[in-house]
C-alpha positions in Angstrom: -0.3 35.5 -38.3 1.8 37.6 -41.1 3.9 36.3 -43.5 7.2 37.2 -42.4 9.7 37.3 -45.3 12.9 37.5 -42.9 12.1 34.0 -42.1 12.0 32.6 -45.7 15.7 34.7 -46.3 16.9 32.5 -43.3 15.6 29.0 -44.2 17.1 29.4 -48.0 20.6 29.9 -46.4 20.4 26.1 -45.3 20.7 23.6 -48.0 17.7 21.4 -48.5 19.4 17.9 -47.6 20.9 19.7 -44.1 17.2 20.7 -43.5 15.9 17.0 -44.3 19.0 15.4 -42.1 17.7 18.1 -39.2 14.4 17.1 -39.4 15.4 13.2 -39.4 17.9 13.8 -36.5 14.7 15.8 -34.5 12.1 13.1 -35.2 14.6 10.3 -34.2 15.5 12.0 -30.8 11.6 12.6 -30.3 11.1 9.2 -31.0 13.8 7.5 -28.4 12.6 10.0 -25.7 9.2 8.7 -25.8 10.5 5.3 -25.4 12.5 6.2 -22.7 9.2 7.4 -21.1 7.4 4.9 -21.4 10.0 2.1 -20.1 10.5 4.8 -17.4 6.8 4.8 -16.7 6.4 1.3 -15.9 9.7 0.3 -14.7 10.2 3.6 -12.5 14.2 4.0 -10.7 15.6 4.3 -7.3 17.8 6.8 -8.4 14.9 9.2 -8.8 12.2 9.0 -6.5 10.0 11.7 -7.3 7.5 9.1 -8.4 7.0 8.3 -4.9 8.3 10.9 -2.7 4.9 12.2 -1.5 4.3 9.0 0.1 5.5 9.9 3.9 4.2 13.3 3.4 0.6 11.7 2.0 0.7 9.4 5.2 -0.2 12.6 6.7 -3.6 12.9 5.6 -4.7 10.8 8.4 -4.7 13.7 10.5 -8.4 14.5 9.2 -9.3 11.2 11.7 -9.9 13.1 15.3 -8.6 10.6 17.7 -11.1 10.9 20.2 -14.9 11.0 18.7 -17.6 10.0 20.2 -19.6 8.1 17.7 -18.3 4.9 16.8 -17.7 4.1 12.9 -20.5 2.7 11.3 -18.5 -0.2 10.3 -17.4 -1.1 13.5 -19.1 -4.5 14.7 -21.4 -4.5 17.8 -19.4 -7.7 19.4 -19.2 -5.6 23.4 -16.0 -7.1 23.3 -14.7 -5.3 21.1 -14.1 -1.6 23.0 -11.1 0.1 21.5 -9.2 1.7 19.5 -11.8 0.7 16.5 -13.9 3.4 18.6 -12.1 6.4 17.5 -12.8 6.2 14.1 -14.7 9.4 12.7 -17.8 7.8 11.0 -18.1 10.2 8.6 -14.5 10.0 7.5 -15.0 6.7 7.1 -17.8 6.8 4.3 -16.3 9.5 2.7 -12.7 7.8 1.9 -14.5 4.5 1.5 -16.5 6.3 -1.3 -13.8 8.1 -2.7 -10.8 4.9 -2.6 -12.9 1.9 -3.3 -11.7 0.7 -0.4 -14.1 -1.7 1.6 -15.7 -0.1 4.6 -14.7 -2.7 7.2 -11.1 -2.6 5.9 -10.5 0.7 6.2 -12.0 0.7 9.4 -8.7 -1.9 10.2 -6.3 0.2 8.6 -7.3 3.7 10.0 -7.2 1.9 13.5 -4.3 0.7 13.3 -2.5 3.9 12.3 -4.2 5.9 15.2 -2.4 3.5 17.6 0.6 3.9 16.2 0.6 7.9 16.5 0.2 7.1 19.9 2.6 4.1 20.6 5.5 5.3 17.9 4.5 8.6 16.3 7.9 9.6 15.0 7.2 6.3 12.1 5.2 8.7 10.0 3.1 5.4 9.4 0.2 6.5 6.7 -3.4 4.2 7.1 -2.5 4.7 3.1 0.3 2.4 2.9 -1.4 0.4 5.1 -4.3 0.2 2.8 -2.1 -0.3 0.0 -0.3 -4.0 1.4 -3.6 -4.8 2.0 -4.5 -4.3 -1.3 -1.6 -6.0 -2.5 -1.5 -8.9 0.0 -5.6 -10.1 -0.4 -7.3 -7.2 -2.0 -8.2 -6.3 1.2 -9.5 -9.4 2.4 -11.4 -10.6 -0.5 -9.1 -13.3 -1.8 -10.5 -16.3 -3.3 -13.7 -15.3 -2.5 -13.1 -14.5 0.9 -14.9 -11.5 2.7 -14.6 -9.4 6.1 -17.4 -9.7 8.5 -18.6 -7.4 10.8 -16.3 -9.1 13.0 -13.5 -8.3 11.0 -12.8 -12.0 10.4 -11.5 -13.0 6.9 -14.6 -16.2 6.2 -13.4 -18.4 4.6 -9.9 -18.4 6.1 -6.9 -16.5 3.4 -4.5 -19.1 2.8 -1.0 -17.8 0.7 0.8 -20.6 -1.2 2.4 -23.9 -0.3 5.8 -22.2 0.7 7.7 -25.4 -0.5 10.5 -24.2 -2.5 8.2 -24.5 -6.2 7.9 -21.7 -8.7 9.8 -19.3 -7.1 8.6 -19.3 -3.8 10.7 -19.8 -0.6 11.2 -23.2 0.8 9.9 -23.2 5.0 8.9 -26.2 6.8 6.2 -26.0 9.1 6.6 -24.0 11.5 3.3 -24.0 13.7 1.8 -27.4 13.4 -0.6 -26.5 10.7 -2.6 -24.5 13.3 -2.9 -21.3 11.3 -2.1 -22.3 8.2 -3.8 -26.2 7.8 -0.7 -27.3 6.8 2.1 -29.9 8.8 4.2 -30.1 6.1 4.8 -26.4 4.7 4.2 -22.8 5.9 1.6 -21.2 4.3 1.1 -17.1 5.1 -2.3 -16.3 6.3 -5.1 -13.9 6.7 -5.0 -10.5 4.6 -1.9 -9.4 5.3 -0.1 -12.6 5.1 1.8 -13.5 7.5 4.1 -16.3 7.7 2.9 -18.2 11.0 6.4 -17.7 12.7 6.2 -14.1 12.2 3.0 -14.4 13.5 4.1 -15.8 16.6 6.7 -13.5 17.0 4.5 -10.0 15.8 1.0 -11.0 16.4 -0.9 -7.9 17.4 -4.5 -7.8 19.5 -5.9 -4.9 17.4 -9.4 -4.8 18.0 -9.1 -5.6 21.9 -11.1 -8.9 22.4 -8.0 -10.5 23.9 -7.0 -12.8 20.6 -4.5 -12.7 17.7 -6.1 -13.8 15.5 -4.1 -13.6 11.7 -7.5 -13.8 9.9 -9.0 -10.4 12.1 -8.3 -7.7 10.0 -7.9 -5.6 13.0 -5.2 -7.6 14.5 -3.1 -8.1 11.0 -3.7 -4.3 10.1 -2.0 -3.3 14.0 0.4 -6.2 13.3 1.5 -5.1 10.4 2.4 -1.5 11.3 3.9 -2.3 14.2 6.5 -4.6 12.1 6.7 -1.7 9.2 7.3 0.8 12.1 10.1 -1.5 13.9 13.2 -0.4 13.0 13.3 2.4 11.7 10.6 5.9 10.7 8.9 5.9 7.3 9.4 10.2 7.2 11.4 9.5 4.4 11.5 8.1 1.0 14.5 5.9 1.7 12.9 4.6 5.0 9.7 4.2 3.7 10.9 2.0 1.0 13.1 -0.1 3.4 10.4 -0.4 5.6 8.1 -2.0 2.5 11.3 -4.0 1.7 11.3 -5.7 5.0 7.5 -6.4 4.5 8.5 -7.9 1.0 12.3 -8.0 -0.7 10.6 -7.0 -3.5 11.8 -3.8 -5.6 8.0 -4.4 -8.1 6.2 -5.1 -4.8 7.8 -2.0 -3.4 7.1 0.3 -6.6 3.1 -1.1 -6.5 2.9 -0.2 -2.8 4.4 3.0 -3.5 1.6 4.0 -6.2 -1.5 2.5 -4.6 -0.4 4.7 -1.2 0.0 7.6 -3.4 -3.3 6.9 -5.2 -5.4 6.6 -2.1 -3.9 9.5 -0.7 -4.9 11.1 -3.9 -8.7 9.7 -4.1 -9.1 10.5 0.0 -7.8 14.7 -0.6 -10.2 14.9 -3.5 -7.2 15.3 -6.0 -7.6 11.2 -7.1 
């Protein structure tokens, strides 16, 4: 580039120290809005939601799963009990987003499931299999916990088993509520299977998702259709400020809610090819 001599004129109308005070002012503002980014980055607001605003509108990838196929998903177990709605998962959907998210095969299988019954039982919630995917994630890492696994069956082996609920290091304090049927314990609730539910919301919200009859908390099938139908209770997820209170009522928990947020976001992402 020339020299332009205009430009030196200019500068030597400004004394030196107002130049060095400039500069210092320049690099200091630089410096704090940086910081402000990065605190912003991991602690994102509620006031701006932009972080998270594609989230209902994500959910609607799910329309590349036809609803009515008639090869079942390769994941799908043979059990002849099991008939619907794990049926109407497109096969070749299946491995691609598995491939592309990470996500276990036989989870996603649960998740995609789940979210085709609830277009047809409530399609106004906007429910994505994303955020689905993403409590799942959050809740057992989709069902391998502690060394646990999903079989074929969809069965968590061995059985997912939250915390002793008894009041210690920060958890909530609730007395047995079933027994120790579900959870092994007569003393103190415990949440179970991979989304973790607490065995009296399980009695109340236990969901037969893979249609052998049972609710079982440990079937990845049931807990996925269980857990959308309690996300979807209320209230729709079209928005950002329903789709957060619907997380909220999963979890009171504004972290929880922000991880939820950008694990959806991320799968929705990896599954469109732009992850």
């Amino acid at each position: 580039m020339d020299h332009d001599p205009l430009a030196d004129r200019s500068t030597r109308l400004v004394p030196t120290s107002w130049v060095s005070i400039g500069v210092g002012i320049a690099i200091t503002v630089i410096v704090v809005v940086m910081a402000v980014q990065a605190v912003a980055a991991q602690h994102p607001t509620t006031t701006s939601a932009s972080w998270d605003i594609d989230v209902p509108a994500q959910a609607e990838a799910i329309r590349a799963l036809p609803q009515t196929l008639g090869a079942a998903a390769s994941a799908a177990p043979t059990d002849t009990r099991v008939l619907q709605p794990l049926q109407g998962v497109d096969q070749a959907w299946l491995a691609r987003t598995a491939a592309a998210t990470g996500i276990p095969a036989r989870a996603l299988l649960a998740y995609a499931a789940a979210n085709l019954a609830l277009r047809q039982e409530k399609p106004g919630c906007a429910l994505g299999w994303n955020t689905l995917a993403a409590i799942g994630l959050a809740e057992s890492g989709h069902g391998t916990h502690a060394g646990s696994s999903i079989g074929l069956d969809g069965v968590a082996r061995p059985a997912i088993l939250g915390v002793r609920l008894d009041g210690s290091s920060g958890t909530a304090a609730i007395r047995d509520t079933d027994a120790g049927v579900l959870d092994g314990d007569t003393q103190w609730d415990r949440a179970v299977g991979p989304m973790q539910f607490i065995p009296s919301t399980w009695a109340m919200d236990g969901a037969d998702g893979n249609g052998d009859g049972v609710k079982d908390p440990q079937n990845i099938d049931d807990a996925s259709l269980a857990a959308a139908r309690y996300l979807c209770a209320s209230s729709t997820m079209s928005t950002p400020a329903t789709w957060r209170a619907a997380v909220q009522s999963y979890n009171n928990s504004s972290p929880y809610i922000d991880s939820i947020a950008a694990a959806a976001n991320r799968y929705a992402a990896q599954a469109s090819g732009k992850g």
